[in-house]
C-alpha positions in Angstrom: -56.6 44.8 54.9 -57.0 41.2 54.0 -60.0 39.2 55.6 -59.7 35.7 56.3 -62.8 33.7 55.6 -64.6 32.1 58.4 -64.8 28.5 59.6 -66.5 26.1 57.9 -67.7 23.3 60.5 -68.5 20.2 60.3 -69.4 17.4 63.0 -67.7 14.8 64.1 -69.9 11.4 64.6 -71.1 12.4 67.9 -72.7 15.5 67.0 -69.4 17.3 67.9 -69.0 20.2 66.0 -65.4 20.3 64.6 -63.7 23.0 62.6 -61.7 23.1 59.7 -60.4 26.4 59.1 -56.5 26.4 58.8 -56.8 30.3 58.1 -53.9 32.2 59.5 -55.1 35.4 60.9 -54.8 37.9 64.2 -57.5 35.9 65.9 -60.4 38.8 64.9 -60.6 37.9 61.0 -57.5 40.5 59.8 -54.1 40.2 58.8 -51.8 43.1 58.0 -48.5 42.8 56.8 -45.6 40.0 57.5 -47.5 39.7 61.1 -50.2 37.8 59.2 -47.1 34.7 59.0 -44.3 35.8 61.4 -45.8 37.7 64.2 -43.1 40.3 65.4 -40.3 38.3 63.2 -38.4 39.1 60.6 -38.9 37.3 57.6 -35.7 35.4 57.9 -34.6 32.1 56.7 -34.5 30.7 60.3 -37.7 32.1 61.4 -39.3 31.2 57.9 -38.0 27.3 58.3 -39.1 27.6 62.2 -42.9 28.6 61.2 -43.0 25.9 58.7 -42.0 23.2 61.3 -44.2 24.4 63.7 -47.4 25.0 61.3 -47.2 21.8 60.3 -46.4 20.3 64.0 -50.1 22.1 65.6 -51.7 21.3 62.3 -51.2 17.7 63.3 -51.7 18.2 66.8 -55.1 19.3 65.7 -55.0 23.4 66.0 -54.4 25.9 63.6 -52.4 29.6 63.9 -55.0 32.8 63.8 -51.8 34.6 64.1 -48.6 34.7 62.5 -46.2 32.6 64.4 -44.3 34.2 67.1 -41.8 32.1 68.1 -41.3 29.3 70.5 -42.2 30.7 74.1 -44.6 33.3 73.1 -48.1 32.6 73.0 -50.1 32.3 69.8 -53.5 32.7 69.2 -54.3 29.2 67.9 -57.8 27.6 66.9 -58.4 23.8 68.1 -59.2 22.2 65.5 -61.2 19.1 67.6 -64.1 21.6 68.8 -63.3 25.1 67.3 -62.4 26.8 70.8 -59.9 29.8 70.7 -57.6 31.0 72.4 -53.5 31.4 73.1 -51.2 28.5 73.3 -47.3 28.4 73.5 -45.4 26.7 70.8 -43.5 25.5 72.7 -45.9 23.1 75.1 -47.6 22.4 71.7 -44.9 20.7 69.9 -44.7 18.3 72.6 -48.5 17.8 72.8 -48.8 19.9 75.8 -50.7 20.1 78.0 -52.0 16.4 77.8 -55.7 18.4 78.5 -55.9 20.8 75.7 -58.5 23.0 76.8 -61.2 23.2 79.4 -63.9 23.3 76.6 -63.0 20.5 74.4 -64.0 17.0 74.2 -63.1 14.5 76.6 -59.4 13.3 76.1 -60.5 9.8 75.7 -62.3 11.1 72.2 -58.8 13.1 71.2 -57.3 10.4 69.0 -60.3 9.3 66.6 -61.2 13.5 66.4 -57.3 13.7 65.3 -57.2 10.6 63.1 -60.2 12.2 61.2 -58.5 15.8 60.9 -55.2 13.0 59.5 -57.1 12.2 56.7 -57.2 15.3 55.0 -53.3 15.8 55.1 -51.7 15.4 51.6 -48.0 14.6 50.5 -48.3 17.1 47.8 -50.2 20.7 47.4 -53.1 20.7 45.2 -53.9 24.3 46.1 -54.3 27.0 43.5 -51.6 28.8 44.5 -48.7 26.1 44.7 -47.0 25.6 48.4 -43.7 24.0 48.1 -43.5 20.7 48.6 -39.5 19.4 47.4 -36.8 20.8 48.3 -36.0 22.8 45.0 -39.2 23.8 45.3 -38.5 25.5 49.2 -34.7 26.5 47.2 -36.5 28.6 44.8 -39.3 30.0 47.3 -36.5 31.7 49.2 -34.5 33.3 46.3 -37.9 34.5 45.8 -38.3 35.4 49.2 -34.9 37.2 48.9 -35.4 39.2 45.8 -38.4 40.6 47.0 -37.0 42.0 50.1 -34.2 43.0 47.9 -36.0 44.5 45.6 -38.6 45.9 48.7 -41.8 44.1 47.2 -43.9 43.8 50.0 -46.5 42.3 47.6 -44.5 39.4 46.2 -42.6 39.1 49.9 -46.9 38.6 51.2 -47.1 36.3 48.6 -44.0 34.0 49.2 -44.5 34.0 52.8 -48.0 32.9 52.1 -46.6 30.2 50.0 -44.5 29.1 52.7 -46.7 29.3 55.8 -50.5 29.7 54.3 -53.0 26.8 55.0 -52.5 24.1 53.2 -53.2 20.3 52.9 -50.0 18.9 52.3 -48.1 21.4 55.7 -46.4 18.2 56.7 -44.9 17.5 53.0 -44.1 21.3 53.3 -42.0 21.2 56.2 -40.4 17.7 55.4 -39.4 19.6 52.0 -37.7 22.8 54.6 -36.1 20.0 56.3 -34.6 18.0 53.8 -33.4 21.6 51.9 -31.9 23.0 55.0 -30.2 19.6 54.8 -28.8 19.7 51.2 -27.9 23.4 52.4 -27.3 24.3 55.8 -29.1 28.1 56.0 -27.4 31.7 55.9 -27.8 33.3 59.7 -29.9 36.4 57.8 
């Protein structure tokens, strides 16, 4: 099993603590399997493009997955990253910044935009990570023939790995989904 490491906070300029870790997980610190990305999903193109968009949505709403995402209207263990609170959250409220109070715990909503407009600046338009997410759509093309060989070929390792590529944290999760967007547009996906 796979541990994910902890957060690594850091405070805001009013002593708020704020947390940073983008770290997909089960919400206790272990990932097993495809649930670690798709959480009761299979790896699909649909459901692979759907977790892109909506990683990338929370992660600039300010909250990050613990869990694999689950799909639109079940709830997902999700980290906020404004004050570092846990707990479960539906993708679906998220995506339209719901609800307008995001937690009972966190700062006071007048504080919500400078706390988010300091988590913006660490988003990137391309991955610098060591192991490279795709940002262009050739890039997202040749993720999912990889994506498709391995299940093909039933390599769960390589299949982690992709999936990893695709939905792991990374800095540049908006440029990542822009590049799923504008491939799906070149090429409209297979149902599998």
């Amino acid at each position: 099993m796979a541990t994910t490491p902890s957060p690594t906070p850091h405070h805001n300029e009013n002593g708020t603590r704020m947390s940073n870790d983008r770290t997909p997980g089960n919400g206790d610190g272990h990932t097993t399997g495809t649930s670690a990305y798709l959480a009761g999903l299979k790896p699909s193109v649909r459901n692979i493009t759907s977790a892109a968009i909506a990683v990338a949505r929370i992660d600039e709403l300010g909250w990050a997955p613990l869990g694999g995402y689950p799909g639109s209207d079940v709830l997902w263990p999700v980290r906020c990253l404004v004050c570092g609170w846990t707990g479960t959250r539906f993708y679906s409220h998220l995506r339209r910044a719901r609800p307008a109070i995001r937690h009972r715990e966190c700062l006071p909503q007048s504080e919500h935009p400078a706390a988010l407009a300091k988590l913006k600046e660490r988003a990137r338009s391309a991955c610098e990570c060591s192991a490279a997410h795709p940002t262009t759509a050739e890039q997202v093309a040749q993720a999912f023939e990889a994506i498709a060989e391995a299940q093909l070929r039933g390599d769960t390792a390589r299949l982690l790995a992709e999936l990893g590529r695709f939905l792991g944290p990374c800095p540049a999760t908006g440029a990542r989904a822009a590049a799923v967007t504008a491939h799906l547009t070149a090429s409209p996906p297979s149902k599998s």
